[in-house]
C-alpha positions in Angstrom: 104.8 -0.9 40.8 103.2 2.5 41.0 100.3 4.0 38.8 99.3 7.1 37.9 95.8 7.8 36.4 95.1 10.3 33.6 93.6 12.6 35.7 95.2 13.2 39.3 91.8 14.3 40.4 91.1 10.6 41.3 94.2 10.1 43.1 94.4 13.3 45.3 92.6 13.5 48.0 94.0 14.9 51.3 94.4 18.5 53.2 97.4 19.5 51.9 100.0 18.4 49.4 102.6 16.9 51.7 100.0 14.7 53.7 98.6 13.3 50.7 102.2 12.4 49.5 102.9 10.7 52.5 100.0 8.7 52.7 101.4 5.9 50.6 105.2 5.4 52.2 102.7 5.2 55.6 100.8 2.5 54.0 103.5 0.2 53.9 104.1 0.6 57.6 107.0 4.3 57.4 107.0 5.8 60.6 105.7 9.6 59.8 108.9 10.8 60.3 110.1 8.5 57.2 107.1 8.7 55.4 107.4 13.2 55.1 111.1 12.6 54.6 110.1 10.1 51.5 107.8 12.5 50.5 109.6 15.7 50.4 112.2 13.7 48.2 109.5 12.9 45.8 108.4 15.9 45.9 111.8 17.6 44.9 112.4 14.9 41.9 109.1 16.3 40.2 110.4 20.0 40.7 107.7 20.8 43.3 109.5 23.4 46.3 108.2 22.9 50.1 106.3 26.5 49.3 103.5 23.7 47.6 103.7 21.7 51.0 101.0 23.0 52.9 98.6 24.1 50.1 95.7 21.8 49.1 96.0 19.7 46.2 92.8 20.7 44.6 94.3 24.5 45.1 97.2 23.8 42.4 96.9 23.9 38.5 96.5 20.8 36.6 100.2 20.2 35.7 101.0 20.9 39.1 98.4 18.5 40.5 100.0 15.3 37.9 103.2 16.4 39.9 101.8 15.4 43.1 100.5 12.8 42.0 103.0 11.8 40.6 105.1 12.2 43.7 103.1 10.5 45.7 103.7 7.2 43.6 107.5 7.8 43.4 107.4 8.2 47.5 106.2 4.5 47.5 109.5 3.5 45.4 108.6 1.4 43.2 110.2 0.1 40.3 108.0 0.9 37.7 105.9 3.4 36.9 103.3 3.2 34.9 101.9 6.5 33.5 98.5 6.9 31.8 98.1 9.7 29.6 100.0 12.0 32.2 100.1 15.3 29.8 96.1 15.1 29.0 94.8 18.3 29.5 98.8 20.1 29.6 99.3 23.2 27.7 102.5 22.8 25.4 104.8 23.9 27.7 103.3 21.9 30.8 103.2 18.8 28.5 107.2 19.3 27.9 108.1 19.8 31.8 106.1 16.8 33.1 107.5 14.9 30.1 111.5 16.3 30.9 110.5 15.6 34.8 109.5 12.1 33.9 113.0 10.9 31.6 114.7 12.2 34.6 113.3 10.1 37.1 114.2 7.5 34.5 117.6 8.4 34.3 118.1 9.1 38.0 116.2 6.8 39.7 116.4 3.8 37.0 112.6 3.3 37.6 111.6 1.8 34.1 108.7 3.9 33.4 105.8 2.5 31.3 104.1 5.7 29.3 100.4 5.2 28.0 99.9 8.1 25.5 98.2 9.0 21.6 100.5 11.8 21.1 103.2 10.3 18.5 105.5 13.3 18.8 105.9 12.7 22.7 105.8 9.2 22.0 108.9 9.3 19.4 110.7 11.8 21.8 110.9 10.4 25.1 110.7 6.8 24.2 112.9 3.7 23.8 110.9 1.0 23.3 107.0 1.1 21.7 104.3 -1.8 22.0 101.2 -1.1 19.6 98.0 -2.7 20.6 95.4 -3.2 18.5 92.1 -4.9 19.6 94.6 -6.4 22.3 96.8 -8.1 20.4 100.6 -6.7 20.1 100.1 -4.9 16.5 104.4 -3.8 16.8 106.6 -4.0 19.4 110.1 -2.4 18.7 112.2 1.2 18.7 110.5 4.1 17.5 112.6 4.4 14.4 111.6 1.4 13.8 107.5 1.2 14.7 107.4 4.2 13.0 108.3 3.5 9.6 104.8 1.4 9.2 103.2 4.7 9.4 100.6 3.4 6.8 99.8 0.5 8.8 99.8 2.1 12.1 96.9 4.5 10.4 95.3 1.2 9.8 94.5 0.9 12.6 93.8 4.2 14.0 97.4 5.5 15.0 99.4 8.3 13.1 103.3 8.5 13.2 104.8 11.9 14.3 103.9 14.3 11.7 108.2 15.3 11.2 107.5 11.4 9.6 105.1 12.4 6.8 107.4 15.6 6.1 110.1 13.9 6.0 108.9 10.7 3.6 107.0 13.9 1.7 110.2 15.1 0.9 112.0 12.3 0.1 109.0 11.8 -2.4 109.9 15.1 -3.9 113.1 14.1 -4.7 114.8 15.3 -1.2 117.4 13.1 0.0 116.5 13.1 3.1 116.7 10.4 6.2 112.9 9.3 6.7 113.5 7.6 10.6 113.9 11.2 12.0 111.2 11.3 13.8 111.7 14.1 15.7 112.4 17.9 14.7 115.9 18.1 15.8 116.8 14.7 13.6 114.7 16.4 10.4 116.5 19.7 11.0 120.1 17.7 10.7 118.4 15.2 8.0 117.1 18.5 5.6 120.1 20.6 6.0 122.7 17.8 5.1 120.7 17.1 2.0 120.5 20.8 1.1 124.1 20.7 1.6 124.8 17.8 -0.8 
């Protein structure tokens, strides 16, 4: 099992990137040899090139940084990964390519990955299963389509649904025959334009 914190800061803490991606396939006994050739394979799954090899950690920008540290989980290979908040601090489009980086690992590698995260939208994107907690107690545990249709109860106890959820039941309030599961854009953009076809 392999964790990575919210911020990579904490996890980060060697000369350069490769050495400090190595330093967890040489903990469970990888010759160095092994251990760089583990780590520049992990590396290359989170879209990192060997021109980031040599440069410190603390030298790279914050999406780049969850990357290594990222990497220097996946080098270990474990079988799940559990990922706390890993877009926190991520402009938009940094948020997206950690996110995309992370569902191919999972389709690749078959690593079941384990996503801690507030933001719905990423949530009902990249998801295929959701457990709610609430005051550590499993609140809902089920598919997002699913989870998310108790959107009032989820704001209950302090959760929102993907805001393409509230449009979407909005509408269908209006008198918009519209499907209120999509809870992502591309499902409301098929949902509204079939009903404005009808």
């Amino acid at each position: 099992m392999g964790l990575v914190f919210q911020y990579p800061e904490h996890q980060l803490f060697e000369v350069d990137v490769l050495t400090d991606v190595c330093f967890g396939p040489k903990n469970q006994g990888l010759s160095e040899e092994e251990a760089k050739k583990q780590a520049k394979i992990a590396l290359g799954h989170v879209g990192l090139s060997e021109e980031y090899y040599k440069k410190s950690p603390f030298e790279l920008s914050g999406g780049q940084k969850k990357r290594v540290a990222i990497a220097g989980v996946l080098a270990m290979n474990p079988k799940i990964l559990i990922l706390d908040e890993p877009t926190a601090g991520l402009d938009p489009r940094g948020r997206d390519e950690i996110l995309d980086q992370i569902a191919e690992l999972h389709r690749t590698r078959g690593i079941t990955i384990i996503l801690v995260s507030h933001s719905m939208e990423d949530i009902a994107k990249y998801v295929e299963r959701i457990v709610v907690m609430n005051h550590g107690k499993v609140a809902f545990d089920d598919a997002p389509k699913k989870v998310f249709s108790h959107y009032k109860e989820l704001e209950k106890i302090g959760l929102g649904a993907p805001q393409i959820t509230y449009i979407m039941y909005d509408l269908k309030a209006r008198g918009l025959d519209v499907d209120t599961t999509a809870t992502t854009v591309e499902e409301a953009k098929e949902s509204i334009l079939k009903a404005l076809d009808r």
